[in-house]
Residue, then its C-alpha position, 0 to 999 in steps of 0.5 A: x472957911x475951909x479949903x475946897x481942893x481939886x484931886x485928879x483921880x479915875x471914876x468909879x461909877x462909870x471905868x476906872x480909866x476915866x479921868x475926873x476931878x474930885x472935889x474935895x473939903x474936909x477930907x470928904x468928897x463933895x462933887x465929882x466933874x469929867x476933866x478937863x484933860x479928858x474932854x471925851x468924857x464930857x456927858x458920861x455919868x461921872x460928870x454928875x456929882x450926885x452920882x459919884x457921892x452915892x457911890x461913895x457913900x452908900x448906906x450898903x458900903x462894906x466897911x469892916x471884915x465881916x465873919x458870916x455867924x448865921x446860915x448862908x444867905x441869912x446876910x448875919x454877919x460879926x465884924x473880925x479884924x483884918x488880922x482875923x480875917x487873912x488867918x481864916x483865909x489863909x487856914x481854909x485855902x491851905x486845907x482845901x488844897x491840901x484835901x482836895x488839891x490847889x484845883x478846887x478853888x477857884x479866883x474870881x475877878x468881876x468888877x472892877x478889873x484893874x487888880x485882874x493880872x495881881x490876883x492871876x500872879x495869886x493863883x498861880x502862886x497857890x497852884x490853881x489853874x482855875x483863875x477865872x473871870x466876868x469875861x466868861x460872859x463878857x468880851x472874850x467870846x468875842x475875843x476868841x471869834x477873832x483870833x480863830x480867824x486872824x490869831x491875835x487880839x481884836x484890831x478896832x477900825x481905824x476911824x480917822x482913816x475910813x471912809x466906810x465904818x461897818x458898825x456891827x451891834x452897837x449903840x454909841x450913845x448909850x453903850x459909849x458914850x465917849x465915842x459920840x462927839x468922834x461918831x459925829x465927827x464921822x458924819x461931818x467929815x463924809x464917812x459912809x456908816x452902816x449900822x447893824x442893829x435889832x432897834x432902830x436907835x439914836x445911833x442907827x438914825x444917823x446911819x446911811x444905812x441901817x441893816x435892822x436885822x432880827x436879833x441873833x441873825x447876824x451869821x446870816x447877813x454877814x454871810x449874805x453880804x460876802x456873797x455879793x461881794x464874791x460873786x460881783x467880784x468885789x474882793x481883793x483878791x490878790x490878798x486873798x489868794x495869798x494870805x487867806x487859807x480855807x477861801x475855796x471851801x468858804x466860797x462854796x459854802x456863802x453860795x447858801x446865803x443869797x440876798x434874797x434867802x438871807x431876808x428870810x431869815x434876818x428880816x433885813x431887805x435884799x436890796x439893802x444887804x446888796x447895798x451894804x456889801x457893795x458899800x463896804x467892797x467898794x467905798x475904802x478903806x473899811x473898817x467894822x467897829x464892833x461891840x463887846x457881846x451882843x452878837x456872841x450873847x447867842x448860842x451861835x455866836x462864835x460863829x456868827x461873829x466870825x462871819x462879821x470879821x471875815x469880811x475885813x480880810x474879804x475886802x483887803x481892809x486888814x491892817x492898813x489905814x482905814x480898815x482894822x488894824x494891829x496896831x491902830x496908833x503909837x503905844x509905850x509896851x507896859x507890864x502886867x495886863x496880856x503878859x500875866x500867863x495863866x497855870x495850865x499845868x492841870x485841867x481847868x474848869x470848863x475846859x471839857x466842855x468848851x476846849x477852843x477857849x483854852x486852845x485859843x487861849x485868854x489866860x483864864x478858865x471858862x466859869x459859865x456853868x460854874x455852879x454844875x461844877x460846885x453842885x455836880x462836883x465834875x470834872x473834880x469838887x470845887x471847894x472855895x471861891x476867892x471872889x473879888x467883885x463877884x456879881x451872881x447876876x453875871x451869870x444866866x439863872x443867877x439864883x442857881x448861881x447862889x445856891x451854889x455857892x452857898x454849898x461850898x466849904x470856903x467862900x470868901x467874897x471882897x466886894x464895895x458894897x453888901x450884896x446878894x452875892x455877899x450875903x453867902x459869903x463866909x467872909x467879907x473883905x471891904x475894897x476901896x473905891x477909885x476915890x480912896x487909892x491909888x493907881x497906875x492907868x496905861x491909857x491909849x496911844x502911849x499915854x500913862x496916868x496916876x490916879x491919886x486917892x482923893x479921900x482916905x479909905x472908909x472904914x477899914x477898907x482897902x486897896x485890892x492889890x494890897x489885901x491880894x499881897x497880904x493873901x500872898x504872904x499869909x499862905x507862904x507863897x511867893x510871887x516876885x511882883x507882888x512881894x515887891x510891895x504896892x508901890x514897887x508893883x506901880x513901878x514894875x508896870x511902867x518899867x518898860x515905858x521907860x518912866x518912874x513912878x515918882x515922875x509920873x505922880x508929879x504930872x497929874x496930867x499924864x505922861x507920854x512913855x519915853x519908849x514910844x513906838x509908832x504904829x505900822x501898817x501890814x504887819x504880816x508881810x513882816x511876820x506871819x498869822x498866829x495861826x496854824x496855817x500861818x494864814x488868816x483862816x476862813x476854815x479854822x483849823x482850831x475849830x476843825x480839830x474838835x468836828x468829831x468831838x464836839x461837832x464844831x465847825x472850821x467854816x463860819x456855819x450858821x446855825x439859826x437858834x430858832x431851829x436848833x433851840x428845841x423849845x415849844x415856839x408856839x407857847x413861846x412865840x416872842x424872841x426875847x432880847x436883854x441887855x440893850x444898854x441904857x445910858x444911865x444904868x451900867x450892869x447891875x452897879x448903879x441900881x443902889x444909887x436912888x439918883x439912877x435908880x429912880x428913873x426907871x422904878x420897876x423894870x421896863x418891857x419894852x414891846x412894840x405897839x401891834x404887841x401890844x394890841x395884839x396880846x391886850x397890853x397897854x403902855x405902862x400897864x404891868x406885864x409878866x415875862x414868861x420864859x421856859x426859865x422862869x418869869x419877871x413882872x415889869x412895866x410895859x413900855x411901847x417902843x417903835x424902834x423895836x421890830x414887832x415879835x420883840x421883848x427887850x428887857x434889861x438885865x441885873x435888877x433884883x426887882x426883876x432880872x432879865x438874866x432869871x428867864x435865861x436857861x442856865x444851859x443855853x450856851x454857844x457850845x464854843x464859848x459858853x456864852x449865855x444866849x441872852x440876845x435870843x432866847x424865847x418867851x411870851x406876854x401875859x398881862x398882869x390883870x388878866x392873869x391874875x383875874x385868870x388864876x382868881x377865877 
């Protein structure tokens, strides 16, 4: 009988950095379990076998290099060799930088993110300032929202420390679910929580206070809840007067948002903002827990999401225990990810039109409106793309996306699996699972992991770093790090812990750093704010700098979508909301895998009941989505935790993709991020609309 073996390695179907155990026999996978070293992880989709051995072994695994023989989108491809392939690659980059310079063509990362600092090192070796990324409608408007205010990186909420938690727009237990066993902690141990969400969920249920706003309002009701707090005066206002610039002007302008306007407009009672913000002044310390995009997936999100965070400094609960902090616990310094500077040499895509993401830098172009740059060719033409885990379904109006790159000179796509944004590929390169490589994780609190590889490659896949090198050296250029070889690139990120590679393959369980430091507390009395006025900044003076240009604000002004949006609202009268996360789907990844997939068959949309008797849609009947974008057909699902006026739709399925009904020029003009929170749309039910065009 053969031999079953344990591999400590890291999941591919829910985060590279979520420890598993994979089960091996005969050198093939055969089950994967959450390990036991990260008991965190306990419930989260890794711990399904199932789910794992359907990623893995996908019937839609690319295996081999695959040249394109048909039209672009024909999916007609011919298996080459991989020495076929780094030559056609390296043939057409040099060309295009040769013909139309080193800025036309553009390095995407998607998904995974791991190989994100190696493939920026490749960019930057070629001479292209366009390194671009999925945080171009992910995270980093958030990112930017934050360090217009304070100058540095998002700091969480110190949850082992807080007595009040302001949970801005989040779901744990489907979005996170390993940080569903901590929320309940919070709840045994006394911690007061205010939720903000559009749904009443599991998570807003267990809340002492749920703030059930109307999606995109949140400017509004941050805004509001720092007027009680100023005018009762419950702000720390020693800390204000000395390390907040812009306070007076922002003082004045909160006066506009009193709690019983800002019910108006967000739905949410006075009384329960006026609780909120006294909870949150008075109950301390505070922190906000905040998420990834969905206040900023708005086309006032920046501004909106600046609100929100002002209040930390508010209240006085910066960077001190319990409140939001620089430095939420110890950690060993490593190399590679935030220390990797993008080439700004030339300018970058999107930098015209959203120049705070550049002055606010995050080392990476802004690629929203990517396809108007390949198909307008302004500000320059753009001729290739080197996509790694490019998903089309990313972007708003995906499809537009696809035309786009189909009209490139050169695009070259390295993916796990065959996919639509493949399929318009010139070449495709076939990447490794987690399962099938290795590599070095930098985990929280000063703690390193090495991921084994369980199984050999399939096919002829590879690791991502590893065909970024070959890229590297089959165009002549150079990058120290990258030409120190695989190994040699593990080893220069753990340098500054002060552990070797070979030390940390030989404790699976993970290591702590040898240069540990231990966290502090009210880092800016040591060093000043990163920002122009050395100060936290109520009125941003990055912001203020482009007032006359692109008529952005330094206060957090809110400006209501429903107003500036310009669309017919009587046609459209419902708010359509995409992307609430479902615990068992994770963008468009898993809808390949029929263990997941199953589950919902069709599309769901979700409506509350009186819209559904309103507009003659019953439960499980199929409806038809209507936007000024386009239109999905899906299955009408009654939800009594959404608020009537609701459509909640999620995203990244080729049945029926919710990010199709977004216009692909509704953005926040600060970030570019798509207004996929907010967007407007109407209800037709299937039977009668086709009964209708019979007729």
């Amino acid at each position: 009988m053969s031999e079953t073996k344990v591999v400590k390695t890291s999941c591919s179907t829910c985060g590279p950095c979520c420890q598993v155990d994979a089960y091996v026999r005969d050198g093939k996978l055969i089950s994967v379990e959450g390990s036991r070293n990260t008991p965190q992880q306990s419930g989260s989709l890794c711990a399904k076998g199932a789910a794992a051995l359907q990623y893995v072994y996908n019937k839609e695994r690319i295996l081999y290099p695959m040249k394109r023989i048909g039209k672009k989108g024909e999916g007609k491809f011919e298996r080459i060799t991989w020495e076929e392939a780094y030559d056609m690659i390296a043939e057409n980059l040099l060309r295009i930088r040769e013909e139309y310079g080193a800025k036309s063509t553009v390095f995407y990362v998607g998904y995974p993110k791991w190989f994100r600092p190696a493939l920026l090192r490749l960019s930057n070796a070629y001479g292209s300032p366009n390194f671009c990324t999925e945080s171009s409608t992910c995270f980093q408007a958030a990112a930017l929202a934050w360090r217009s205010v304070y100058g540095n990186e998002i700091c969480p909420a110190d949850l082992q420390n807080a007595k009040t938690i302001l949970m801005w727009s989040s779901n744990l237990y489907h979005s996170n679910t390993p940080m569903s066993r901590m929320y309940q902690g919070l709840k045994k141990r006394g911690v007061k929580v205010i939720n903000v969400d559009p749904r009443h969920t599991v998570t807003a249920h267990e809340a002492d206070i749920h703030l059930q706003l109307i999606p995109g309002t949140d400017g509004a009701l941050a805004l509001s809840m720092a007027n009680v707090i100023i005018d009762e005066n419950l702000y720390d206002r020693e800390f204000v007067e000395k390390y907040v610039y812009g306070f007076e002007e922002y003082k004045e302008y909160v006066k506009q948002f009193p709690p019983e306007r800002a019910e108006k407009i967000t739905g949410v009672p006075a009384e329960k903002i006026i609780l909120a913000a006294r909870t949150f002044a008075s109950n301390g310390p505070a922190g906000i827990m905040f998420s990834a995009s969905p206040v900023v997936h708005n086309i006032n999100g920046v501004q909106n999401y600046r609100a929100v965070f002002m209040l930390s400094a508010l209240t006085g609960n910066y960077d001190v225990e319990g409140g939001n902090r620089s430095q939420p616990g110890p950690f060993s310094p490593a190399n590679e990810f935030h220390k990797v500077r993008r080439l700004d040499t030339e300018e970058a895509i999107g930098q015209q039109d959203f120049p705070v993401w550049f002055d606010l830098s995050c080392d990476e172009a802004q690629c929203t409106k990517l396809a108007d740059y390949i198909l307008e060719e302004k500000p320059y033409p753009i001729k290739a793309v080197f996509g790694m885990g490019l998903n089309h379904r990313m972007w708003p109006q995906p499809s537009y996306l696809l035309e786009a790159l189909a009209k490139l000179d050169f695009y070259v796509d390295v993916d796990i699996f065959m996919s639509e944004s493949a399929k318009v590929a010139d070449l495709i390169l076939p990447a490794c699972t987690s399962y099938e490589r290795e590599e070095v994780h930098v985990l929280r609190g000063g703690r390193f992991f090495f991921s084994n590889r369980a199984i050999e490659p399939l096919g002829e896949s590879k690791n991502d770093i590893e065909i970024i090198m070959e890229v590297l050296k089959r165009m002549g250029l150079h990058d120290e790090v990258l030409e120190r070889g695989y190994e040699g690139y593990m080893q220069y990120i753990l340098e500054p812990s002060g552990l070797t590679l070979e030390e940390l393959k030989a404790h699976p369980e993970g290591m702590n750093g040898r240069n540990i430091f231990m966290p502090k507390t009210k880092t800016y009395e040591e060093q000043s704010f990163h920002t122009p006025s050395g100060k936290i900044e109520f009125c941003s003076q990055v912001l203020e700098k482009y007032k006359d240009s692109h008529g952005y604000s330094g206060l957090p002004e809110y400006k209501d979508y429903r107003e500036i949006s310009n669309i017919d609202q009587e046609k459209y009268p419902m708010i359509l909301n995409t992307g609430s996360r479902k615990p068992q789907f994770f963008h468009a990844r898993v809808y390949r895998m029929p263990w997941l997939a199953g589950l919902e068959e069709e599309p769901l949309v979700e409506i509350h009941p009186e819209d559904g008797q309103k507009y003659g849609i019953d439960n499980g009947s199929l409806v038809k989505v209507i936007s000024p974008a386009g239109e999905v057909t899906g299955v009408a699902a009654y939800h009594v935790g959404g608020q009537p006026g609701t459509v909640h739709l999620y995203h990244g399925s080729a049945k029926g993709d919710a990010n199709e009904l977004i216009d692909k020029d509704y953005v926040d003009p600060i970030s570019g991020f798509p207004g996929y929170k907010s967007y407007f749309c109407r209800l037709e039910n299937v039977a009668i609309a086709d009964a209708g065009e019979l007729g």
